[in-house]
Each structure stands twice: as C-alpha cells, then as structure tokens.
C-alpha positions as CSV (number, residue, x, y, z in Angstrom):
1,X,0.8,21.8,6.7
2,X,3.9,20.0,8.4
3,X,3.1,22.2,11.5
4,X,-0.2,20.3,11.5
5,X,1.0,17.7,10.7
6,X,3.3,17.0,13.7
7,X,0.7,18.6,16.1
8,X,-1.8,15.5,14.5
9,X,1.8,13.1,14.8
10,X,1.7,14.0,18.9
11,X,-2.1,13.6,19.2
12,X,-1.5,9.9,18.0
13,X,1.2,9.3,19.6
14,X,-0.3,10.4,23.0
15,X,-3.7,8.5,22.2
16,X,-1.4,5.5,22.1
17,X,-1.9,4.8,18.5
18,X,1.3,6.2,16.2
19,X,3.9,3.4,16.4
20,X,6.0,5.1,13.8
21,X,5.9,8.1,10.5
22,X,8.5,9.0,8.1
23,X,8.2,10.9,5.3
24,X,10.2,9.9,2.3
25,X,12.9,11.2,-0.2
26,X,11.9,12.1,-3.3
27,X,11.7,9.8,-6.3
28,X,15.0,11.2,-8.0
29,X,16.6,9.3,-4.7
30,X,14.9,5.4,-4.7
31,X,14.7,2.7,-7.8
32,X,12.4,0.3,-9.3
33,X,13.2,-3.3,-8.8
34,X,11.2,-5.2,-11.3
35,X,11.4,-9.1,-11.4
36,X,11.0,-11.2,-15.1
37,X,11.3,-15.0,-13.6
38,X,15.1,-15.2,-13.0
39,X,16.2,-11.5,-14.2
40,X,15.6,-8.4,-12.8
41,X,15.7,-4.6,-14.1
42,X,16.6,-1.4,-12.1
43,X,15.6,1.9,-13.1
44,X,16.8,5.1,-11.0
45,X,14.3,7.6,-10.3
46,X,13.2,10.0,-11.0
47,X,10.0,8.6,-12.1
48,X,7.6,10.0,-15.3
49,X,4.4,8.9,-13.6
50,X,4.4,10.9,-10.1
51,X,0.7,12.0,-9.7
52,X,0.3,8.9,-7.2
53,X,3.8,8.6,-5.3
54,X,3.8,7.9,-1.7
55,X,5.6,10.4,0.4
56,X,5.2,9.2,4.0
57,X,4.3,6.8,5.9
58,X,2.2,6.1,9.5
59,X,1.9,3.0,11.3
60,X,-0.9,2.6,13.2
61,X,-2.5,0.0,16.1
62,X,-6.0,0.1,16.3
63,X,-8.9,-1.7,17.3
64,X,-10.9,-1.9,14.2
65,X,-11.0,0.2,10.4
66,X,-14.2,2.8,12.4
67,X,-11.0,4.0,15.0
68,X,-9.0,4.6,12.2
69,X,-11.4,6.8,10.6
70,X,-12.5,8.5,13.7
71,X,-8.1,9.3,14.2
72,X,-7.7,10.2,10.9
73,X,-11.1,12.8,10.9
74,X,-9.1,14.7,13.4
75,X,-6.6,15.6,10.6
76,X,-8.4,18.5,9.2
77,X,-8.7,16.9,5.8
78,X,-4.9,18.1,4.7
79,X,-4.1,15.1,2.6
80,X,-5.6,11.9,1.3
81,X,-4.5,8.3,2.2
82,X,-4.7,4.8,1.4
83,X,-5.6,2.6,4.2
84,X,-4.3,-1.2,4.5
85,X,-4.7,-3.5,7.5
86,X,-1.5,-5.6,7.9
87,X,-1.5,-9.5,8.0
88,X,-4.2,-12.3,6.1
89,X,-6.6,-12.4,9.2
C-alpha cells in the first residue's frame, strides 16, 4: 500500500495539486489538550478509542470538490478519507 501510495503522492504532485503529505506517529506519541473555561487537562496517548484516528495527512489546491473526487478516484480505493475545504468562503 505505501508503494501505491507514493506512486499516487508523485501523480499529484506532477498534476500540480499535492502541496504537502505526512503521515503521523502513532497515538502512544501525541496528547489530548482539552480546554474547561480557564483550565485545561492533558492526557498522553495512547488512546482507548482508535477505530477513527487520523494517520496522515494531504493538502490539496483544487478548483472545486468534482477535481478532488476525480484525483482521489485515481487512488485505487486503498483507504477512506474525510474531505474538508479550508477557509469560511
């Protein structure tokens, strides 16, 4: 899958699209910050609930949501993702 994945990672970046990708440590490396008015708690991974974790990242330009799905139906349907368009236009 990674070979894919890089192969898909150049195809982007050639098309002009791929601005950046990482993928990220697991959660046993990063914390939860979570903010109660004034205080705030920090809990160390790893966490219990890991079913919906994000492991990477890709930041794309496009023109519109239809590019992104036409780039992304090149992937070969390896894994899932979540799809948000940056900014409040």
């Amino acid at each position: 899958m990674m070979e894919a994945m890089g192969r898909f990672n150049d195809e982007l970046r050639d098309a002009g699209i791929l601005l950046a990708a990482d993928g990220l440590k697991p959660s046993s490396a990063g914390k939860r910050i979570a903010f109660d008015g004034p205080g705030r708690t920090v809990i160390d991974g790893p966490f219990a609930e890991t079913r919906e974790l994000v492991a990477g990242f890709w930041l794309w330009e496009v023109k519109d949501m239809a590019q992104t799905i036409r780039a992304y139906g090149t992937m070969l349907r390896l894994v899932s993702i979540h799809v948000h368009q940056k900014g409040l236009k």
